[in-house]
N, C-alpha and C positions, 0 to 999 in steps of 0.2 A: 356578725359580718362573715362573708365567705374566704376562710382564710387564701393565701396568697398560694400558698402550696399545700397540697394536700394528695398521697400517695396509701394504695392498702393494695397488700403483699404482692409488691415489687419483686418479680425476680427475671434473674438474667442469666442467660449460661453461653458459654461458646467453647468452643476447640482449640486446643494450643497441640497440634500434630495429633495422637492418639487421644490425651488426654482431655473429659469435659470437665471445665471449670465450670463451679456454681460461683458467679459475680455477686448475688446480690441472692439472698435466701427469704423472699418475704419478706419484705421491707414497709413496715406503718409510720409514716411521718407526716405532720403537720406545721408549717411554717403559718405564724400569723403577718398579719401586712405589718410591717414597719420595726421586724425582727431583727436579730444581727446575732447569725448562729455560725458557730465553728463547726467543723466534720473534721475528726481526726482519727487515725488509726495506722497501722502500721499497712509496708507496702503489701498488696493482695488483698487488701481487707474489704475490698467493695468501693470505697469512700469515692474514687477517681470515677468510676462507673455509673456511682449515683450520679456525681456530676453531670456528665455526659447525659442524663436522662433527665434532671432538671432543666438541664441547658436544651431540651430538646436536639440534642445531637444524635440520639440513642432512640430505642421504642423497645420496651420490655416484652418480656415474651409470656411471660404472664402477669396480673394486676392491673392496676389502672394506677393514672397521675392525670390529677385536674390544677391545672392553674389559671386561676381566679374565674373557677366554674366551670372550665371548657376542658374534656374529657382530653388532652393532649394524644395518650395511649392511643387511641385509636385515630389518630392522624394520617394523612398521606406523607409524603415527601413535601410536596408541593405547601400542604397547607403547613405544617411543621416549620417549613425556611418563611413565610409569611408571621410565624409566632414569634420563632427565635427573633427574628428581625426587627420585632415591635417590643418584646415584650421582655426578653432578656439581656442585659450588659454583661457583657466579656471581661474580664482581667486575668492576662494570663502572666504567668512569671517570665516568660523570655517577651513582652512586651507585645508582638506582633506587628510590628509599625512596618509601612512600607518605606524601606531605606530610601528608595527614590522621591518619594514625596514628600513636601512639607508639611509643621503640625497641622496647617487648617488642612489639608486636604485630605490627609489620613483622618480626620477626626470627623471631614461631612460624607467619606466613604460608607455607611450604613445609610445616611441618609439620602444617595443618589440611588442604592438600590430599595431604596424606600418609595424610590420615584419623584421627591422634594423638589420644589422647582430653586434653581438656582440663587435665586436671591433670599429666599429663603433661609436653606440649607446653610449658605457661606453666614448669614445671621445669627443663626443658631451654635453653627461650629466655632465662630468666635467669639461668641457669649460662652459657650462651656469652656475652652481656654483661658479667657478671663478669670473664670470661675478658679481656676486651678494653679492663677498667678505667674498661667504664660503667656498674657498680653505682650511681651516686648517678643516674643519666642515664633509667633506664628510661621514664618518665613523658613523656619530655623529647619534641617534635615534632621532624625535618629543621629546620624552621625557626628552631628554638631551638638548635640547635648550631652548633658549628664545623665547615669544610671536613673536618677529618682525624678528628673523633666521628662525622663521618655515613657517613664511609667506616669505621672499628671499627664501627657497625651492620653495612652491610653485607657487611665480613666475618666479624661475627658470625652472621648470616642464615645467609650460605655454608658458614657450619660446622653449623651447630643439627643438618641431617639426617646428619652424621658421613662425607661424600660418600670418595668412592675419588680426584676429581681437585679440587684449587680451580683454577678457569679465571679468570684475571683478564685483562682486557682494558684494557688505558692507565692500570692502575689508581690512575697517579698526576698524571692529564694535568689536571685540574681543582685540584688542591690547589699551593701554595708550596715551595721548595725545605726548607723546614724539617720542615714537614708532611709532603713527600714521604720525606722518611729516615726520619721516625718511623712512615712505613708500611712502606717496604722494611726497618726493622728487625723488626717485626714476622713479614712475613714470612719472614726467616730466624729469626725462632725457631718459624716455624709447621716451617718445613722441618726444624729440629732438631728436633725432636717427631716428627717420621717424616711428615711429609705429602707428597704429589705437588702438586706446585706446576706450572702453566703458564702464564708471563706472556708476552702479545702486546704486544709495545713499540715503538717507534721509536726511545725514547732510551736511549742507550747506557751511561750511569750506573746506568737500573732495569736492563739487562739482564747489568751487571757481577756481580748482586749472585747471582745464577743461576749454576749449576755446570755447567750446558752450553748456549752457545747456539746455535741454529739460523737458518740465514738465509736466506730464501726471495729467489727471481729468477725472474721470468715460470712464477708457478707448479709451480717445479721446489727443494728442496733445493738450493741452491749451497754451502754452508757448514753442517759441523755440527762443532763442537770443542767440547773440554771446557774450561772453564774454572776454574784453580785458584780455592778460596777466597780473598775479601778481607778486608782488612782495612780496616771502616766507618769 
């Protein structure tokens, strides 16, 4: 089977005033479908930049990145924001909700630029808040919830378009330790349900919870092992 992600020597560099950064130094990774990997490493080490290229935000300036067979790398703009939009879920640690708008609307927002026709979309967007336990919440602003309902939004959001990867980035770096398990449990029942999960972390408790983690250094793979499941 064509795995889910699949990347050979990735690299990336840019300018920070004089100086060129090497982002990413040749990068080989393989993500199979229905994975659940961690990326960790200290700040500069690449990690946050691969993201950006799995999520399709990015395009390397040398190597290729296929996901699930289609050569991403050599993308336009145009066709790129048609991927990200189908094929990748977002979780980011400061949430991204629009303050003004309630959960359902924040959550069928990928789906209206997906083109969904409205009865649709409002079906689906309150099926995934269901999913997430905020059936009484729909109505409800960012500002009227809690740290750990505004992130079930947003990983309701992440789900509505039925995506190939959820990409979460620090996705617990904003919320309390308490808060934070009741999202990492989450995500392992997203993963048992068959999902591709990739969490970009620092901390080593969210990245325990992942069955392989990877550890970036000066832009290069240092570290890629598997890790047995835990017990939460």
């Amino acid at each position: 089977m064509e795995p889910t992600i699949r990347t050979h020597n990735l690299q990336r560099r840019y300018h920070m005033g004089e100086e060129l950064i090497h982002a990413l130094r040749g990068v080989d990774l393989t993500v199979a479908r229905g994975e659940y990997v961690a990326i960790m490493g200290p700040s500069g080490s690449g990690k946050s930049t691969l993201m950006n290229m799995i999520g399709c935000l990015d395009s390397p300036d040398e190597g290729e990145y296929w996901l699930n067979g289609k050569l991403v790398s050599e993308m336009n703009d145009r066709e790129l924001a048609r991927v990200r939009n189908k094929e990748v879920g977002f979780i980011f640690q400061t949430f991204n909700l629009l303050p003004r708008a309630n959960a359902l609307h924040n959550v069928e927002l990928p789906l209206i630029y997906a083109s969904v026709k409205r009865k649709e979309r409002l079906a689906r967007a309150k099926q995934a808040l269901e999913r997430m336990g905020l059936g009484e919440h729909m109505n409800h602003r960012p500002a009227e919830m809690s740290g750990g309902q505004r992130q079930r939004v947003a990983v309701a959001r992440a789900l509505v378009t039925d995506p190939s990867i959820l990409l979460a980035d620090e996705p617990t770096g904003n919320l309390d330790s308490a808060t934070s398990a009741d999202i990492m449990a989450l995500f392992d029942a997203l993963h048992a349900s068959g999902h591709t999960i990739v969490v970009v972390t620092h901390e080593h408790d969210i990245a325990q919870h992942a069955r392989r983690i990877i550890t970036f250094h000066d832009g290069k793979v240092a570290e890629d092992i598997v890790n047995p499941p835990q017990i939460h």
